[in-house]
C-alpha positions in Angstrom: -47.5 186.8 50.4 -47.9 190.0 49.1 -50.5 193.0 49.1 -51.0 194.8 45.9 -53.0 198.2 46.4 -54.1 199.8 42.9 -55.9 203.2 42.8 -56.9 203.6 39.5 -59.9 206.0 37.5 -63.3 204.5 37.9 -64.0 203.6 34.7 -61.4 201.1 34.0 -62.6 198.6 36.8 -64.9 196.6 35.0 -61.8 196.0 32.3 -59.4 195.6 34.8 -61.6 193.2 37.1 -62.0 191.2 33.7 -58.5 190.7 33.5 -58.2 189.8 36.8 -60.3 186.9 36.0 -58.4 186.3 32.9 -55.2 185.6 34.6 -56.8 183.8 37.6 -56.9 185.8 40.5 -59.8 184.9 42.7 -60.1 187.5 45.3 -59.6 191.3 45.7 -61.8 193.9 47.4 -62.9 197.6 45.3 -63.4 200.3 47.0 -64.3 204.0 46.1 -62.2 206.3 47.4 -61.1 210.2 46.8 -58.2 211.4 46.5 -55.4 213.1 44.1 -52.1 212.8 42.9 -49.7 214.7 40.4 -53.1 215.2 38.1 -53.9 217.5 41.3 -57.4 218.3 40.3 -59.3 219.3 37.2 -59.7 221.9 34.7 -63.2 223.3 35.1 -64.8 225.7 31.5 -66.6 228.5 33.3 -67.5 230.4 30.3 -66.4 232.4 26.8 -63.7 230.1 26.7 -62.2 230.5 30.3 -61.4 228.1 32.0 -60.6 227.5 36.1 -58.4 224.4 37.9 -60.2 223.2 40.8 -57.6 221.4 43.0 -59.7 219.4 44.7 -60.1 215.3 44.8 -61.3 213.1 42.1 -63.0 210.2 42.3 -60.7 206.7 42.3 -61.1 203.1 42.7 -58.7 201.5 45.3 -58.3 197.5 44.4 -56.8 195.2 46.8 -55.4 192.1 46.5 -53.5 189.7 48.7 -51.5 187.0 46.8 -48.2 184.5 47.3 -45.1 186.2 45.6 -45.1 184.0 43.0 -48.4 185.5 41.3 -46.7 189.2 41.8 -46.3 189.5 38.1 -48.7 188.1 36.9 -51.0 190.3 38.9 -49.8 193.5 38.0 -49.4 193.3 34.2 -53.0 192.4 33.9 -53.8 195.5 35.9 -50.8 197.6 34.0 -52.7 196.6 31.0 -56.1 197.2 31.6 -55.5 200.5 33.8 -54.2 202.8 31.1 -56.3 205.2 29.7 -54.4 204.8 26.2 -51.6 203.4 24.6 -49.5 205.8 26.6 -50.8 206.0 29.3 -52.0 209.5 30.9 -51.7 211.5 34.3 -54.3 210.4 36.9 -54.3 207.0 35.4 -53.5 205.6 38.7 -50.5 203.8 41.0 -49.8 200.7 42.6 -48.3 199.8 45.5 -46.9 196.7 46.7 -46.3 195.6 50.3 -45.7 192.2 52.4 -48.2 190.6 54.2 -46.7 188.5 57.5 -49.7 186.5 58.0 -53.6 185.5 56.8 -56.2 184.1 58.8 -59.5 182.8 57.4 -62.2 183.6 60.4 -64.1 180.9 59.0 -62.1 177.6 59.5 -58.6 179.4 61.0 -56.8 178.4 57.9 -53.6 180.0 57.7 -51.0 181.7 55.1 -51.8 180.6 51.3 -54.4 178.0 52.7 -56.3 180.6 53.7 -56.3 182.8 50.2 
């Protein structure tokens, strides 16, 4: 099993939760979060044509999902789809990051492992 951890802009959830759905994928959590990366900040207009960079956090949306290897793939096209801002794709558009997951328990009925996703 596998953890997939996407922080991506806000406004592409809904998209990328509908291709979620599209490819199958049941369960994730979404969770608002601040943060920055290489975009490091925005570019603020303060007047006749000035403008100032505030390095400070923007707004993200962290998804998380927990699925067996075999839907790895899968998983993160339909989020490397829906996640890009454009055809190219643009800083602040967001990462993922994959990790293993030793073990799963569901709390209600002690299921184990993939039984219990």
């Amino acid at each position: 099993m596998i953890r997939i951890e996407a922080i991506v802009r806000p406004d592409r959830i809904n998209i990328i939760i509908d291709a979620l759905d599209a490819v199958g994928c049941r369960g994730f959590n979404v969770h608002n979060v601040n943060g920055r990366g290489q975009q490091q900040g925005v570019e603020v207009f303060t007047g006749r044509g000035a403008t100032t960079a505030l390095r400070t956090s923007l707004p993200k949306a962290l998804i998380t999902i927990v699925v067996p290897e075999s839907d790895k793939d899968l998983i993160i096209d339909a989020i490397l789809g829906a996640a890009k801002s454009s055809e190219e794709g643009a800083i602040g558009d967001g990462k993922i990051f994959i990790s293993p997951i030793s073990e799963v328990i569901r709390v209600r009925t002690g299921e184990r492992n993939e039984a219990a996703l």
